[in-house]
N, C-alpha and C positions, 0 to 999 in steps of 0.2 A: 884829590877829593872830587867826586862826581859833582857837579854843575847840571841840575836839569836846565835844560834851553827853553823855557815857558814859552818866550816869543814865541820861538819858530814853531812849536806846536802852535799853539794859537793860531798862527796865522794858516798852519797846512788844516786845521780842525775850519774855522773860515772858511778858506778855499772848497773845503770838500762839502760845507752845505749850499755855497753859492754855484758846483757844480749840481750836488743835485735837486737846486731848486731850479737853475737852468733845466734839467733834464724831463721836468717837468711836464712842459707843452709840448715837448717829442713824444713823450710816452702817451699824451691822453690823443694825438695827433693820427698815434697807430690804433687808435681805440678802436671798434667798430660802432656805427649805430644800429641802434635794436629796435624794430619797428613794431610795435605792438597792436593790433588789429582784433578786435573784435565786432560780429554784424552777427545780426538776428532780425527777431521781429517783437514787437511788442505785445503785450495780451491785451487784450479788451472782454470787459469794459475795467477801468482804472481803479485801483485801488481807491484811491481817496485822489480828491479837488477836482478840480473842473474840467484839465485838459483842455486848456484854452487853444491850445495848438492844432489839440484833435489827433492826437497821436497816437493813442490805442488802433490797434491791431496794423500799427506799418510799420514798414523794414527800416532799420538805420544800418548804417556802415561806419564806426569810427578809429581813426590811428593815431598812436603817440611816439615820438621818436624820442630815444635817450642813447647817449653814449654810454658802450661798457663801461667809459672809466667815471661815469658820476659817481658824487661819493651823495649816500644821503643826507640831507637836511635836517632830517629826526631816523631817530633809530632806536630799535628795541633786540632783546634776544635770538626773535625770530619775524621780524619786518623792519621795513625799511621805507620813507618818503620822499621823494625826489620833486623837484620844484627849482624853477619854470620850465617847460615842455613846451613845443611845438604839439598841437592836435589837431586834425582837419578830419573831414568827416561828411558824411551826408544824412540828411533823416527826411523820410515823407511825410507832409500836413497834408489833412482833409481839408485844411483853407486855399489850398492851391492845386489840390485837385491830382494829377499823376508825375507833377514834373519835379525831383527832387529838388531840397534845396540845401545847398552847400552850408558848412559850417566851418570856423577856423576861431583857434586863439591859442596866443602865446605865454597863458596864464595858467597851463593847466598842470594839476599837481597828480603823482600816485601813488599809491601806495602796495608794495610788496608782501602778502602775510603766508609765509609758507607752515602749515602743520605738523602735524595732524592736530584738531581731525578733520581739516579741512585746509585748503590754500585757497587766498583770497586777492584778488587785482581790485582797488579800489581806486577810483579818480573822480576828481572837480576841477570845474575850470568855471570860470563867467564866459558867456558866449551871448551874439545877436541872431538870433532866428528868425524871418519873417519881419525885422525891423523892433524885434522886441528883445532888450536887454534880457537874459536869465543869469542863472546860476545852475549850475546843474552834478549832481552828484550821484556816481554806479557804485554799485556794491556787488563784485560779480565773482560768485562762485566756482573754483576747478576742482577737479579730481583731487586727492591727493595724493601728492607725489610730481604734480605737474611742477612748483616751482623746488630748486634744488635748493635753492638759497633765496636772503631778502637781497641780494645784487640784482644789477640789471646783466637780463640774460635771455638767452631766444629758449623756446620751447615748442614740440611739436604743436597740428592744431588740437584742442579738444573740446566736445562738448560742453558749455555752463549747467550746470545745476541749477535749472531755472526755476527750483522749490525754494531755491535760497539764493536768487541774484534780484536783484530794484534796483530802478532809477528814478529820482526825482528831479523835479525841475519847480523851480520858483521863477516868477517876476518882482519878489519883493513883498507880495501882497494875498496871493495866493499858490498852492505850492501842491502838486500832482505828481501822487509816486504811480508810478506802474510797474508789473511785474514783467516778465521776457518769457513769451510761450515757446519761444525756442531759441539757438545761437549758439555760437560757436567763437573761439578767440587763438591767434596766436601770436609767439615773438619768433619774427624771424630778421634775418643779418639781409640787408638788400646789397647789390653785388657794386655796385657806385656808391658804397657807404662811407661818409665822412663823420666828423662827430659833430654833435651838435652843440653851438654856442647858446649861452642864454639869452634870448629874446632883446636887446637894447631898447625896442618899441615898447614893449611891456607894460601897460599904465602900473604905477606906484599902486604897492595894496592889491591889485587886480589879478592877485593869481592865490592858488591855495596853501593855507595854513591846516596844519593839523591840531586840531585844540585838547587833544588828550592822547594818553598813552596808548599806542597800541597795544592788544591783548586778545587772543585765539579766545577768549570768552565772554567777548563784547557782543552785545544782540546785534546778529548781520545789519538788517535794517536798518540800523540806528547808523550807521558809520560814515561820517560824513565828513570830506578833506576841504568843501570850501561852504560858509555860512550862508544858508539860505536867505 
């Protein structure tokens, strides 16, 4: 009479998830990172609030790094949100005149919406500019057809659709969107690319949340990954 051996299955069924949870940090190890960069300039004069920064019509330059192998945070049929990010970056104020000033935080979130009828890169992060806490949130419009999927993944560079890319910023108390009179973004693999760990510095809370479902029929504008 046949005798199934339960143990020994057991224990080889065991074995083979403790191998591939082992297998794990090799495989996210070979990941690449994916550096995501987009730079423009802003339009002037601002949509709406005060622009206390004074940031209509200057250049910024910002990048986000992600490992191929993140998995998203939230996710939908056709996007995807990834959270915490390394982002660093530059933008010019008319309060200091010509000399850039650097930006960095390890709080920042984004979000993937590929179409049609449109593909969408969207990110927030909190940041200090000029000594002043913000929060800040893009809405930035590609071609469609640029993203292939909601994964992370590099893409040539192309032009924004700057009839339908904003950025807003708040200090909590006042809050200034502006549109992008011109720009351009890409994902590309840097050739020393390692993956990237999530932030340990990270203050609690200090990175972004996505509060609703994503949906290719949401008003651009409105899409916001971290609360003003």
């Amino acid at each position: 009479m046949f005798r199934p051996r339960i143990g020994k299955v057991s224990r080889s069924i065991g074995c083979l998830i403790v191998l591939l949870i082992l297998a794990i940090p090799a495989l996210n190890a070979t990941a690449p990172d994916v550096t995501y960069t987009a730079s423009g300039t802003f339009a002037s004069p601002p949509v709406s609030g005060s622009d206390t920064l004074r940031l209509a019509g200057e250049p910024f330059v910002l990048s986000i790094v992600a490992s191929a192998a993140s998995v998203p945070i939230k996710n939908g049929p056709n996007w995807g949100v990834y959270s915490p990010l390394r982002m660093t970056g530059e933008v010019h104020s008319g309060l200091v005149g010509p000399t850039p000033v650097a930006i960095a935080s390890d709080g920042a979130s984004i979000e993937l919406l590929w179409g049609p009828p449109y593909d969408l890169f969207v990110t927030g992060f909190p940041v200090k500019v000029v000594g002043i806490d913000l929060t800040i949130n893009a809405t930035l419009t590609l071609p469609t057809g640029t993203l292939i999927n909601q994964l992370i993944h590099p893409f040539a560079p192309v032009a924004l659709d700057v009839s339908n890319s904003v950025v807003n910023y708040s200090d909590g108390t006042d809050t200034t969107t502006l549109n992008i009179s011109s720009g351009t973004i890409q994902g590309t693999i840097p050739t020393s690319s390692s993956t990237l760990r999530p932030a340990k510095d990270a203050p609690a809370g200090r990175h972004a949340s996505l509060p609703y479902a994503g949906s290719a029929n949401a008003l651009i504008p409105s899409r916001r990954l971290y609360p003003a």
